[in-house]
C-alpha positions as semicolon CSV with decimal commas, in nm:
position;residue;x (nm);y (nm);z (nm)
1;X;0,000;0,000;0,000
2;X;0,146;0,345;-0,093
3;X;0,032;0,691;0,071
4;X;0,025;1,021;-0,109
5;X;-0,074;1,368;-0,009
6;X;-0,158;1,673;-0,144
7;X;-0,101;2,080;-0,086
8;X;-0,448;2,069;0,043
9;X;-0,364;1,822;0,311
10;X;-0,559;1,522;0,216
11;X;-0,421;1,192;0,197
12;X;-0,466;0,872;-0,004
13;X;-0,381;0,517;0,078
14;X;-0,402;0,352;-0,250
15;X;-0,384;-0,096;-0,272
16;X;-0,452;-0,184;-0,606
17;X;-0,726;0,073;-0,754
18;X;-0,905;0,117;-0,448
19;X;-0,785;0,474;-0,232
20;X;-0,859;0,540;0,095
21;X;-0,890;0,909;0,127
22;X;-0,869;1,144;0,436
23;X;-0,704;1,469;0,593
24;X;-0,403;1,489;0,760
25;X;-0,301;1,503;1,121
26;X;-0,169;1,869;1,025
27;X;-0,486;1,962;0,880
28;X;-0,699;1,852;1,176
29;X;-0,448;2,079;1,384
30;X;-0,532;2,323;1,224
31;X;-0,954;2,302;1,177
32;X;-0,940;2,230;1,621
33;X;-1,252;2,019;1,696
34;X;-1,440;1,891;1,447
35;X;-1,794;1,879;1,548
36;X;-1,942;1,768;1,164
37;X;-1,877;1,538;0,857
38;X;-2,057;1,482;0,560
39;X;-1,871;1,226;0,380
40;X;-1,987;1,152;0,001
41;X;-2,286;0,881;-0,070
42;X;-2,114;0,577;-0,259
43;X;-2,130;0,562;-0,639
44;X;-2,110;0,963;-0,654
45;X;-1,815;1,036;-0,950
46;X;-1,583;1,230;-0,855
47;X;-1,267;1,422;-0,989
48;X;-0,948;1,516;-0,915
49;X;-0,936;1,843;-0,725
50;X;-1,342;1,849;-0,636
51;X;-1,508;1,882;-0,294
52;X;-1,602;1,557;-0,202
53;X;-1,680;1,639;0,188
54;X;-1,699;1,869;0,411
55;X;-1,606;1,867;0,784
56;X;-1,707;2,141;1,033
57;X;-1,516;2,222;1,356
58;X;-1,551;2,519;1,610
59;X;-1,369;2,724;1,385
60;X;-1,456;2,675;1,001
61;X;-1,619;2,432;0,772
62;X;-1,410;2,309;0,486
63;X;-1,407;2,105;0,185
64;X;-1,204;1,809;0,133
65;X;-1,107;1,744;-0,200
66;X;-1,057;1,448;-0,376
67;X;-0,689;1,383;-0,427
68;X;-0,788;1,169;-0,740
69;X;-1,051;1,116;-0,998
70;X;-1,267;0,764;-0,926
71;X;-1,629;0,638;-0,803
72;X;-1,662;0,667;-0,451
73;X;-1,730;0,256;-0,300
74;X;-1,852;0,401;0,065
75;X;-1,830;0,669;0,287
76;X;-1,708;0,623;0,645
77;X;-2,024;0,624;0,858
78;X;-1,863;0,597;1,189
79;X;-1,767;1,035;1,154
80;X;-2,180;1,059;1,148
81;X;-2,209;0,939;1,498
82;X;-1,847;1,058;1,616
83;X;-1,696;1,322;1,408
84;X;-1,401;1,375;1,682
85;X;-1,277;1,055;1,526
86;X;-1,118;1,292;1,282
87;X;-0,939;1,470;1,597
88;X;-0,825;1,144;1,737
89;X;-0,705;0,890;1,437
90;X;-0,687;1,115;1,132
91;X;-0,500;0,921;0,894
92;X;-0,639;0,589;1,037
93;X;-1,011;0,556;1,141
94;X;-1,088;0,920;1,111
95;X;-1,067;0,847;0,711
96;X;-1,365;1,002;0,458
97;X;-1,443;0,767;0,199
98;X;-1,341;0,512;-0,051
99;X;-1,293;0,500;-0,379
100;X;-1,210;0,310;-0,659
101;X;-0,955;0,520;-0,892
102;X;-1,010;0,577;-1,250
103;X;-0,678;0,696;-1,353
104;X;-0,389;0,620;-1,183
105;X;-0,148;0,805;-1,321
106;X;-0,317;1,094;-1,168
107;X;-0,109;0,993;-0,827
108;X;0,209;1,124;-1,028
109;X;0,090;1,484;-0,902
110;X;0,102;1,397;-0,571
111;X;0,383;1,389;-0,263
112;X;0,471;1,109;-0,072
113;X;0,523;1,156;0,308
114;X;0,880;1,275;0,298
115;X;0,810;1,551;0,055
116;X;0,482;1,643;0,245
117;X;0,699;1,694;0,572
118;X;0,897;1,893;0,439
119;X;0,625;2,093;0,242
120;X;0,457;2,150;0,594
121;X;0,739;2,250;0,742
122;X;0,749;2,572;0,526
123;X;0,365;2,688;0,642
């Protein structure tokens, strides 16, 4: 399994065509407590770059953004009922969806942890 991340601080675990998409621990850091999540309804298309949730927290509500185009297999349902999940696991069971990619190549774009460190540690 390989894990990518973008300037907009999601992340994607990708084994085989299916990703695993969610926001970093840096991002949640930054949003504080997340009190919300809508996570995307499965079979919804969508592509690289568009909103495909939206988490709320004390502070803001933001969109999180696809990291690659594909059809999204589930959502995770768990953020409904406990949204703080987010806070506590982010890049584990605080993920947003699932998704099975269309174009793979489309991961070229994207940094693996190393370069996303160090991309972070500029902000």
């Amino acid at each position: 399994m390989s894990r990518y991340f973008t300037e907009d601080h999601e992340w994607i675990d990708v084994d085989g065509d299916i990703g695993t998409v969610g926001i970093t621990d840096y991002a949640q850091s930054q949003l504080g407590d997340i009190v919300f999540v809508e996570v995307p309804e499965e079979g919804k298309e969508v592509g690289k770059g568009d909103d495909a949730a939206v988490v709320e927290s004390v502070k803001a509500a933001s969109d999180v953004y696809s990291p690659v185009s594909g059809t999204v297999l589930e959502g995770n349902a768990d953020l409904a009922d406990n949204p703080a999940l987010v806070n506590e696991d982010p890049e584990g069971e605080g993920w947003f969806f699932k998704l099975t990619l269309s174009d793979t190549s489309e991961l070229d774009g994207l940094m693996d942890e190393t370069k996303y460190q160090a991309f972070v540690s500029k902000l």
